[in-house]
Backbone bond lengths (Angstrom), bond angles and torsions (degrees), N, CA, C in turn:
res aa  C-N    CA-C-N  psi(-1)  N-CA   C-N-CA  omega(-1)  CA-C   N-CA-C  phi
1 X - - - 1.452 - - 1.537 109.18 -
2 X 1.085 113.03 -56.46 1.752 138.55 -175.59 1.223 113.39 -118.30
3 X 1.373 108.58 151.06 1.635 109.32 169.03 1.931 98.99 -81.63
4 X 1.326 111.77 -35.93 1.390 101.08 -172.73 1.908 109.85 -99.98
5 X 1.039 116.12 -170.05 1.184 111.84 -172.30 2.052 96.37 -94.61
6 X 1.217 118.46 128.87 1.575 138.39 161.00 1.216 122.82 -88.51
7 X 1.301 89.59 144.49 1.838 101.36 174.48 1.634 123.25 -120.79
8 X 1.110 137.13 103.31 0.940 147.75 -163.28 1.690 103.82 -74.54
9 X 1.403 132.69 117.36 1.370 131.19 -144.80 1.945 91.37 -147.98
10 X 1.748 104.78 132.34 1.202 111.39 168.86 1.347 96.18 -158.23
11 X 1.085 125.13 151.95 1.532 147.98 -143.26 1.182 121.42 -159.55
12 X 1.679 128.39 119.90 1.518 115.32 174.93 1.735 93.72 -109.55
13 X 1.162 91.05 156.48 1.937 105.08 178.35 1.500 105.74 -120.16
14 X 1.426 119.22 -165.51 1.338 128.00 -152.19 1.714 103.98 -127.61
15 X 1.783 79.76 4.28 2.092 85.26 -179.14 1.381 125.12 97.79
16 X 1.853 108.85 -10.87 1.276 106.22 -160.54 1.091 88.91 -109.28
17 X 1.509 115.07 168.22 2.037 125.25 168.35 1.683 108.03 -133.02
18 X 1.092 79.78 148.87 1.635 92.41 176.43 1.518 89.36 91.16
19 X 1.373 123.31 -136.84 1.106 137.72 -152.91 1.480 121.86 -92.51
20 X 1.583 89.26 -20.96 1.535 85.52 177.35 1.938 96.71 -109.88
21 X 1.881 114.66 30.50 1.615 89.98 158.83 1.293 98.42 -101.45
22 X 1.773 100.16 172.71 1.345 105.98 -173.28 1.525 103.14 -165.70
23 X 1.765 113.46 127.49 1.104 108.48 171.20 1.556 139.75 -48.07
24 X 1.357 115.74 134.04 1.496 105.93 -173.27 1.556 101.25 -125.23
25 X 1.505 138.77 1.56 0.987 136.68 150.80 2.028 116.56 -159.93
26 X 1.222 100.73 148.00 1.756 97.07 175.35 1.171 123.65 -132.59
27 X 1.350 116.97 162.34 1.879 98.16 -166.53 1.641 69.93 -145.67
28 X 1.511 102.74 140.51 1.393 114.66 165.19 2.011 116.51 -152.63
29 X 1.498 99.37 127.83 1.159 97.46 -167.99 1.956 118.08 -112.44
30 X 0.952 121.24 68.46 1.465 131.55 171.31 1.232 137.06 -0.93
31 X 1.115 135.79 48.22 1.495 124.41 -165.54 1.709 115.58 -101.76
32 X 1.174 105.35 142.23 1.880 130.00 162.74 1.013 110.13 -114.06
33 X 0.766 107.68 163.78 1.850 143.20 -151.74 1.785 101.93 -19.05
34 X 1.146 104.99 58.03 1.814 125.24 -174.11 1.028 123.10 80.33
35 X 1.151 119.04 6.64 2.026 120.28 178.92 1.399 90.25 -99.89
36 X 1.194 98.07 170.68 1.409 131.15 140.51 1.319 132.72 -69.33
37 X 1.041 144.42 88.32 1.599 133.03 -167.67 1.737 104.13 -107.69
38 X 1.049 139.84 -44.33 1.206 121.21 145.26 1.841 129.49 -132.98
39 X 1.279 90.49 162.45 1.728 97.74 -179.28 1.602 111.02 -122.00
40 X 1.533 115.20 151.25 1.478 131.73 -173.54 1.041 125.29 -170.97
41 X 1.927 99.12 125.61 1.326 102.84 -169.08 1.421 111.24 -125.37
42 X 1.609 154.39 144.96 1.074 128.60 174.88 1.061 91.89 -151.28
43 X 1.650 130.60 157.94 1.561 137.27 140.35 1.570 124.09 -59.37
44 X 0.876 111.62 100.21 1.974 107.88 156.78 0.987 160.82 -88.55
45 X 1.399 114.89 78.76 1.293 136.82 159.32 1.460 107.99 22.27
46 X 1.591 127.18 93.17 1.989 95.92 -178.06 1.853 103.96 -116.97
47 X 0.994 96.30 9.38 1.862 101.33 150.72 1.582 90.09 81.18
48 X 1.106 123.32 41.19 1.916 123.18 171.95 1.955 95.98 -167.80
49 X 1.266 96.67 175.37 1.666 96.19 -173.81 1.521 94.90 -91.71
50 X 1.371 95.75 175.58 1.747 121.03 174.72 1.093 114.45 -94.10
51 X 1.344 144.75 133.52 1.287 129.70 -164.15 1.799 88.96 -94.83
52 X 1.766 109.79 169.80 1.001 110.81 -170.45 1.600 121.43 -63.92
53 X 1.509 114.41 -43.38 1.403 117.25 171.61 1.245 121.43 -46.02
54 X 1.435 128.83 -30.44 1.753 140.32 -168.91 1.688 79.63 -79.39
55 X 1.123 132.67 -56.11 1.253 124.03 -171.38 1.482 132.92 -55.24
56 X 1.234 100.81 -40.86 1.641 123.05 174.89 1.747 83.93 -63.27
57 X 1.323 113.66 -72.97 1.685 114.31 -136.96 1.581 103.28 -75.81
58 X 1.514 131.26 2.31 1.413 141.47 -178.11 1.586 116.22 -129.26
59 X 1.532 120.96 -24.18 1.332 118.14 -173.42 0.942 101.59 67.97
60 X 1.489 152.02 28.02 1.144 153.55 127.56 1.529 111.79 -55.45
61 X 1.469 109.84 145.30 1.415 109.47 -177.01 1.697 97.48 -133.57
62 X 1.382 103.62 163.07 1.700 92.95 168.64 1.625 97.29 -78.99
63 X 0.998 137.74 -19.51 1.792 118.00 175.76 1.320 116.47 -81.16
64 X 1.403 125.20 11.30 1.214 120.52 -172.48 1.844 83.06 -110.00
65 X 1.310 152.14 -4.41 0.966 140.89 -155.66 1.480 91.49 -120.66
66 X 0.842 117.16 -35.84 1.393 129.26 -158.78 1.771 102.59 -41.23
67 X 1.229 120.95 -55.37 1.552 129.24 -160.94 2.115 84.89 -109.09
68 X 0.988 126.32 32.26 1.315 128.41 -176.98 1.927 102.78 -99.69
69 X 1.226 102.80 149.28 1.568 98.62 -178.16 1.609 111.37 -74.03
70 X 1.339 126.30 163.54 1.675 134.18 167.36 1.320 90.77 -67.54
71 X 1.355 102.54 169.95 1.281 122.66 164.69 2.043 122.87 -63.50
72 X 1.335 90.51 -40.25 1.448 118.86 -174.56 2.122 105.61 -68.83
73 X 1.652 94.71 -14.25 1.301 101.00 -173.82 1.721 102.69 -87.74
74 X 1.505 117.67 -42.51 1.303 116.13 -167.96 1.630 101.04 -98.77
75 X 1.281 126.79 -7.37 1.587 132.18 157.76 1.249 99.58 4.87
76 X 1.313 114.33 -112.38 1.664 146.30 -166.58 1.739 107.04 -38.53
77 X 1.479 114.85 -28.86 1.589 113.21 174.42 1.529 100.04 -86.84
78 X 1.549 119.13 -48.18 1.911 106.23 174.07 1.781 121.05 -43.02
79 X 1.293 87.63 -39.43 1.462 93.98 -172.75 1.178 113.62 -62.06
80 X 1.730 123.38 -51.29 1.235 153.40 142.23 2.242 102.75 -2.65
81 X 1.341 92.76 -69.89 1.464 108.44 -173.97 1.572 107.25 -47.28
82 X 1.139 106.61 -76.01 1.317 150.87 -153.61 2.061 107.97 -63.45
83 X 1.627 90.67 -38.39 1.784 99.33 177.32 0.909 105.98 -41.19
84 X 1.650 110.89 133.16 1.670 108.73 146.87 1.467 110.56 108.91
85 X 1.804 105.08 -34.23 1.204 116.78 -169.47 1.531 144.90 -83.16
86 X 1.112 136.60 154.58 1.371 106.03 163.26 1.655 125.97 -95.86
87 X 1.068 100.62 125.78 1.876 108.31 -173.64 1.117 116.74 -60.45
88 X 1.935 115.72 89.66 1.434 96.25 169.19 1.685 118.29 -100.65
89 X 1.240 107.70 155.11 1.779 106.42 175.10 1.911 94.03 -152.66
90 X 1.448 85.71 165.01 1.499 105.93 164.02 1.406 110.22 -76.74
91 X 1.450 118.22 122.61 1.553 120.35 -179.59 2.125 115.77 78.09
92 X 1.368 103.60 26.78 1.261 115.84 -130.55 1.723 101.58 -51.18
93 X 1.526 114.44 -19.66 1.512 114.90 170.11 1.833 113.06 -41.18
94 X 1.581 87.32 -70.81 1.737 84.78 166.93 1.460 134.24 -14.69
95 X 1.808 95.53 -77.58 1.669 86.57 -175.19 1.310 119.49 -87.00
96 X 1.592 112.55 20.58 1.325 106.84 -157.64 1.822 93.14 -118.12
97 X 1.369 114.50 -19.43 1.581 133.03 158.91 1.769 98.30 -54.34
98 X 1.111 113.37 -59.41 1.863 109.44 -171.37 1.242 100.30 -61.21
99 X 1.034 130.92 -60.09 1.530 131.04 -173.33 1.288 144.80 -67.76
100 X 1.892 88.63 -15.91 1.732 99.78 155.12 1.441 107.89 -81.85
101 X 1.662 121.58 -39.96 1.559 111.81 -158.51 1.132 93.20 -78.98
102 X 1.554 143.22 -1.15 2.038 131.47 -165.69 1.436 88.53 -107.35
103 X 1.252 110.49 -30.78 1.991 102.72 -167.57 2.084 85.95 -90.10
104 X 0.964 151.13 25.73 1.399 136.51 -161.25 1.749 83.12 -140.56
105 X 0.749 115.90 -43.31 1.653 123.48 -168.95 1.650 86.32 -71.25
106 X 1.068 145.39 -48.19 1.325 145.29 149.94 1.621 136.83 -24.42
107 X 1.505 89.77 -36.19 1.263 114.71 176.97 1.706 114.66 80.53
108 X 1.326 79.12 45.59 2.084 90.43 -178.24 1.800 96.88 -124.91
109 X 1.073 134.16 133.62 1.127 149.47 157.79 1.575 119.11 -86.72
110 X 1.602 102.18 97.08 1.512 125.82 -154.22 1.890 97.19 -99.78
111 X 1.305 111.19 96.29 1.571 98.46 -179.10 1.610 115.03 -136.02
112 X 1.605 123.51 61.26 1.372 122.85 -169.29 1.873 101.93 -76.19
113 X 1.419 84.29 -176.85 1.446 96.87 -171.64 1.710 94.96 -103.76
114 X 1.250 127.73 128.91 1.598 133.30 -123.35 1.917 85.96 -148.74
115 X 1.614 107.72 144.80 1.739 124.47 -147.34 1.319 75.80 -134.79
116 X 1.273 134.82 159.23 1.406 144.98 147.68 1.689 109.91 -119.55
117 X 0.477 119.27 164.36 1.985 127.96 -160.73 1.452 88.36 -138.59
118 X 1.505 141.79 -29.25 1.447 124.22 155.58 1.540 121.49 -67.79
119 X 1.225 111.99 -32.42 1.417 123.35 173.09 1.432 103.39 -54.52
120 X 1.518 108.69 -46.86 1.781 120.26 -144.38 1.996 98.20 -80.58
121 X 1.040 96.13 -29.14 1.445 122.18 -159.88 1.703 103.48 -87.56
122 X 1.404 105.11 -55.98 2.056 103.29 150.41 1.469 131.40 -68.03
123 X 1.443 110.64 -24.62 1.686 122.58 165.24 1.850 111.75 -59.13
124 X 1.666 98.07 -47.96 1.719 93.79 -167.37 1.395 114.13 -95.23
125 X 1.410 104.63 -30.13 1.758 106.43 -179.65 1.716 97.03 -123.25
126 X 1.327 128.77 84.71 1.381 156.71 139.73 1.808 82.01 -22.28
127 X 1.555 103.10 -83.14 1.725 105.37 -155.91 1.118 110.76 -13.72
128 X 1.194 106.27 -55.58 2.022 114.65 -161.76 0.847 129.79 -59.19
129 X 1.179 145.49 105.27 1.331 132.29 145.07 1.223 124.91 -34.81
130 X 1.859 129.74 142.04 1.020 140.63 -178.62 1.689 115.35 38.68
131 X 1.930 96.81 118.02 1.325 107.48 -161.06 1.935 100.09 -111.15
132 X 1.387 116.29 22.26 1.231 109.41 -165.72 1.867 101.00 -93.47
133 X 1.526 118.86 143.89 1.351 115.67 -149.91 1.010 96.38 -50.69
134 X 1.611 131.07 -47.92 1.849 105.94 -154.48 1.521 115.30 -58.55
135 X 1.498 127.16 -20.36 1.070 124.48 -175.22 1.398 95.73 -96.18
136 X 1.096 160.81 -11.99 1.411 149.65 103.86 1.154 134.60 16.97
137 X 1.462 80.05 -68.21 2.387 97.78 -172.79 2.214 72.55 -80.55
138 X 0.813 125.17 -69.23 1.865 111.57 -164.33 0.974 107.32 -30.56
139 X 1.371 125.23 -75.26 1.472 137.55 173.93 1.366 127.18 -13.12
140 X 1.677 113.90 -66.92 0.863 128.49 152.08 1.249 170.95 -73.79
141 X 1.671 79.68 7.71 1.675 104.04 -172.55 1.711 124.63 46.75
142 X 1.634 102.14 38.22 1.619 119.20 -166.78 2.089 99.17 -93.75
143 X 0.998 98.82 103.45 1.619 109.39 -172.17 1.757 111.24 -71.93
144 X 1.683 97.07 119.25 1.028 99.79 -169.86 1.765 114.75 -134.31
145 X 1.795 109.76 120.12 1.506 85.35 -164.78 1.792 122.00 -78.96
146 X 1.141 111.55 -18.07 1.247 106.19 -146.70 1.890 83.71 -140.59
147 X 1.652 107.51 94.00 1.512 96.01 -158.43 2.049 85.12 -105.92
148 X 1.500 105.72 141.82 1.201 117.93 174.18 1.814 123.72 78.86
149 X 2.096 76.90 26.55 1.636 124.89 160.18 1.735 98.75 -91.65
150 X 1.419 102.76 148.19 1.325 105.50 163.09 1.661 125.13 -75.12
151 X 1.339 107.75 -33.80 1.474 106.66 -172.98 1.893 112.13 -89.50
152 X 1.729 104.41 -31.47 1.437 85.81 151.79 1.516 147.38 -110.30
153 X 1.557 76.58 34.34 1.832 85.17 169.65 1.436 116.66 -86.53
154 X 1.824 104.37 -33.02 1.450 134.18 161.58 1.378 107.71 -37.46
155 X 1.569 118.54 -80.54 1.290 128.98 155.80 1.344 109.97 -16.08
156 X 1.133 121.84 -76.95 1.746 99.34 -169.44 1.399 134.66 -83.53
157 X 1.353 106.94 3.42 1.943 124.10 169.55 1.686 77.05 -71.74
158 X 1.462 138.77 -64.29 1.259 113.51 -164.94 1.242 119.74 -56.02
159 X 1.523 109.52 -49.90 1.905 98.22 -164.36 1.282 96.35 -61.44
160 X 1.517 124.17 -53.07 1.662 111.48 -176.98 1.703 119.76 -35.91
161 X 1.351 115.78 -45.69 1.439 132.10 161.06 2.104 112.44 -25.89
162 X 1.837 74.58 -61.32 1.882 77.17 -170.46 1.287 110.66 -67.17
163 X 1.706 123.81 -27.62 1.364 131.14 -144.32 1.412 91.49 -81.09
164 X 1.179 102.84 -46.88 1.873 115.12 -168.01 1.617 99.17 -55.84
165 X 1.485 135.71 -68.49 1.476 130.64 140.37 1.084 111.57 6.67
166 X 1.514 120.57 -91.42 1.414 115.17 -162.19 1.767 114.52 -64.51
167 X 1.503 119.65 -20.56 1.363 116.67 -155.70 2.021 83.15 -105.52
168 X 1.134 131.92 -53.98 1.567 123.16 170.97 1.467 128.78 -103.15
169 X 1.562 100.37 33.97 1.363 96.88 177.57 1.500 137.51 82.40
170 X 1.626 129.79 133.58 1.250 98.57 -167.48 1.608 112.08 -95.42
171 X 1.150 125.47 0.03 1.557 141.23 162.09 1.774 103.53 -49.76
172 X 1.504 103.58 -65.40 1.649 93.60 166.38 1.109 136.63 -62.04
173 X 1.176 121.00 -23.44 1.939 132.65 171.53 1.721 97.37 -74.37
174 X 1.066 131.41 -43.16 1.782 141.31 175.95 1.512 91.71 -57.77
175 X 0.763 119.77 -54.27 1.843 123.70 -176.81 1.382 114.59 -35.53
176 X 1.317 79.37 -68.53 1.708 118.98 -169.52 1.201 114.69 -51.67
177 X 1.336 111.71 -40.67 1.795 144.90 164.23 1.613 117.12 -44.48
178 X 1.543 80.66 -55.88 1.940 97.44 -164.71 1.339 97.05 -65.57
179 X 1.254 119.36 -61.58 1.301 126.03 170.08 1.634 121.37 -21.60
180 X 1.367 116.59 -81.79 1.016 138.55 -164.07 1.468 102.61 -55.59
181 X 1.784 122.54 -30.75 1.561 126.09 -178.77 1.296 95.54 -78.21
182 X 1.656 125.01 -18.16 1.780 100.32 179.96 1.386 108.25 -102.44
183 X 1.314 113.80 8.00 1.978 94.31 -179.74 1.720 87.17 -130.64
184 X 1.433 99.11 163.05 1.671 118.69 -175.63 1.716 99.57 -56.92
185 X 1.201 103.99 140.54 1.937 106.10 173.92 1.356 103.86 -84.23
């Protein structure tokens, strides 16, 4: 897939930006040299309520957070995940904005070299109209159980990842790559 080892990263928040957003769950899926070598999913605790819409549109509840770890609790295992890697996500500023300002509030300076799968997804299939995942997982008939979950939203930035591979090649996804590591995401 990569020359280095990737992390496949999806994230639900609490709705807010800037200072008052805050992760409330993450799904991250690990891969080297095309496997999977590890997967992780947890709820996060972000120490304020959920407003009702985050609830409807995630199945997140505030009682499901309630006995859920801080962020500051699973720290040292994200970091753990995540070393070494390059951060890919859908929209990858997004989840990659929460995860610098929660790991920085820590006092860790979080700065990988970061893939976008919207970028990757307008780079290889131009044809399409609208590159945002749900029309993605449609598109592609990429099976997903639990959509506007963190770990299988994760899940399907990858298979979309592999599919694009198998359907344009992995010379064009390397392209697509090189590219994307020399200009801002």
């Amino acid at each position: 897939m990569f020359s280095q080892p990737a992390v496949f990263v999806d994230i639900e928040t609490n709705g807010g930006n800037g200072p008052k957003g805050r992760i409330i769950e993450v799904g991250l899926i690990r891969v080297e040299d095309g496997e999977v070598v590890r997967e992780y999913k947890s709820l996060v605790n972000p120490g304020t309520g959920v407003p009702v819409w985050i609830e409807r549109l995630t199945g997140i509840r505030n009682s499901d957070l309630v006995g859920a770890p801080y962020f500051e609790d699973i720290a040292e295992e994200l970091r753990d995940i995540l070393g070494g890697a390059i951060f890919v996500a859908h929209n990858v500023r997004f989840d990659y904005s929460f995860f610098r300002s929660h790991f920085a509030a820590l006092g860790h300076d979080y700065k990988p070299k970061l893939f976008c799968t919207v970028r990757m997804s307008r780079g290889m299939y131009p044809e399409h109209k609208g590159h945002s995942l749900e029309k993605i997982i449609n598109r592609h008939n990429i099976a997903v159980e639990d959509r506007h979950r963190a770990y299988d939203d994760a899940r399907a930035i990858y298979e979309f990842a592999k599919l694009a591979i198998a359907e344009k090649g992995h010379d064009a996804f390397l392209a697509n790559a090189a590219l994307q590591m020399k200009t801002k995401t």
